[in-house]
Residue, then its C-alpha position, 0 to 999 in steps of 0.5 A: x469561525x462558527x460551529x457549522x464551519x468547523x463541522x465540514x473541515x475535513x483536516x487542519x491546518x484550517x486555511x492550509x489543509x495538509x491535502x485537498x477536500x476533493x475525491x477521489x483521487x485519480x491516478x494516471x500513468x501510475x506503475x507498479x513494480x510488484x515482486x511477491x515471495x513467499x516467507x516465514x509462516x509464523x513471522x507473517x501470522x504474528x502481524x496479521x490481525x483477526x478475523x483475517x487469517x493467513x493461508x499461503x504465506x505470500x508477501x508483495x513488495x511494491x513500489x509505486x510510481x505516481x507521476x499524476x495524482x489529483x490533488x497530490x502531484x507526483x510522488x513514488x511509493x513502496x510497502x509490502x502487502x501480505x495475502x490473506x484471507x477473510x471470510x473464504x475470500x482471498x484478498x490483500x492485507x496492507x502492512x507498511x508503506x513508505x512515501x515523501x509526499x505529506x499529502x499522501x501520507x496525512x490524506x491516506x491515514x485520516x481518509x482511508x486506514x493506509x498505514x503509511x509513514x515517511x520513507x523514500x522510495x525509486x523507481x527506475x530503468x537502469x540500461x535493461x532492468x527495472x529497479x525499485x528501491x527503498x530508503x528510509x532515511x539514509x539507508x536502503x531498506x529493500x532492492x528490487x530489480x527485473x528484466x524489463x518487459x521480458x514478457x507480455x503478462x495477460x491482462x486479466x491476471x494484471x487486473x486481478x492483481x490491482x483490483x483484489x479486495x484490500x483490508x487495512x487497520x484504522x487506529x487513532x488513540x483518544x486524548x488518554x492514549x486508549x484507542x478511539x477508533x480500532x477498526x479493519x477496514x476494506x476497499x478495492x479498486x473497480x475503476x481501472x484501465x490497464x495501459x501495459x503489463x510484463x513479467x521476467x525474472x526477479x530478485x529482492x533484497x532486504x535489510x534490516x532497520x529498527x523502524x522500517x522492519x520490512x526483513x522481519x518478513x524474509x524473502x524465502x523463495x521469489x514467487x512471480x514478478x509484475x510490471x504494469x502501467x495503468x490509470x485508476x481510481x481509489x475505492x472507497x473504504x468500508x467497515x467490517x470489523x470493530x475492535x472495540x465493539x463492546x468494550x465498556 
């Protein structure tokens, strides 16, 4: 293979990549279970990084169910994703996320900053009640459930929800182990078509797990819950900050 060829792979293995070159990826009929509580003021000041600082200490657990991506298939998802604040902006700071789907996860890490690792999440009706759960590998990790469809909730505040601005680390250490690329990065999504929105009461319960510490952030009080059904598009990423900008 020549060098110009090598240059316009986008990700190994060559001949198998681990996802597909095309972009961006589509969502239809994607759904969101999204309880936000509010939690420890200083447990949640110790993760979030400069320049993005915390005022209301809320936290957004989510779980995801994606039965039609481009490119990538069907797959559920679940993280948490903390309000923060940049610059007088309210916006979103990415955590942790937990997925099945190898394509996701390597196409999500290399592409965007998403910080996802390997986890496996659920979304399901059980009789009247919308259940979310995740499991990280044998072991349940977080339970999520809520009245199905008790309520309509007003679209304009579902759009708010999906479409706020979004940071996230982009880190990728060179060959002696000291970061290469030390980067915050934004996105936000402007393609969205909302199909169905509700809310109803709520409840979230934590565990704790060595290598999924999604406790470590404690459910203090439940704020608002959220069910929605949309089709949407992923927003391109885009640099605001470098850690590593004069550094010898």
């Amino acid at each position: 293979m020549r060098a110009e060829d090598v240059r316009k792979q986008l990700t190994t293995p060559i001949g198998a990549p681990a996802y597909p070159p095309g972009g961006p990826y589509r969502f239809t009929d994607r759904e969101y279970l999204n309880i936000t509580y509010r939690t420890d003021p200083e447990a949640m000041r110790a993760i979030v990084p400069e320049p993005l600082t915390v005022g209301e200490p809320l936290v957004t657990f989510e779980v995801m169910k994606m039965p039609d991506v481009t490119g990538l298939g069907a797959f559920t998802e679940s993280g948490q994703v903390l309000t923060v604040e940049h610059e007088g902006e309210q916006a979103a700071y990415l955590h942790a996320m937990y997925v099945d789907n190898l394509g996701s996860i390597t196409s999500g890490r290399e592409i965007s900053a998403f910080p996802k690792k390997f986890g496996n999440a659920r979304l399901h009706l059980d009789v009247d009640t919308l259940v979310g759960t995740l499991d990280y590998r044998s072991l349940r990790v977080a339970t999520a459930t809520m009245g199905y469809k008790h309520a309509l909730y007003d679209e304009a505040d579902a759009r708010a929800e999906i479409t706020r601005p979004t940071y996230a680390l982009k880190m990728l250490p060179g060959y002696d182990r000291r970061p290469r690329i030390c980067e915050l990065v934004r996105s936000q999504i402007t393609d969205l078509t909302i199909k169905g929105a509700w809310t109803g009461p709520a409840r979230l319960q934590m565990f704790a797990h060595a290598l999924a510490p999604l406790a470590d952030l404690p459910v203090l009080e439940v704020v608002s819950a959220s069910h929605i059904l949309c089709d949407l598009t992923l927003g391109r990423p885009s640099v605001v900050h470098d850690y590593l900008e004069g550094d010898a």
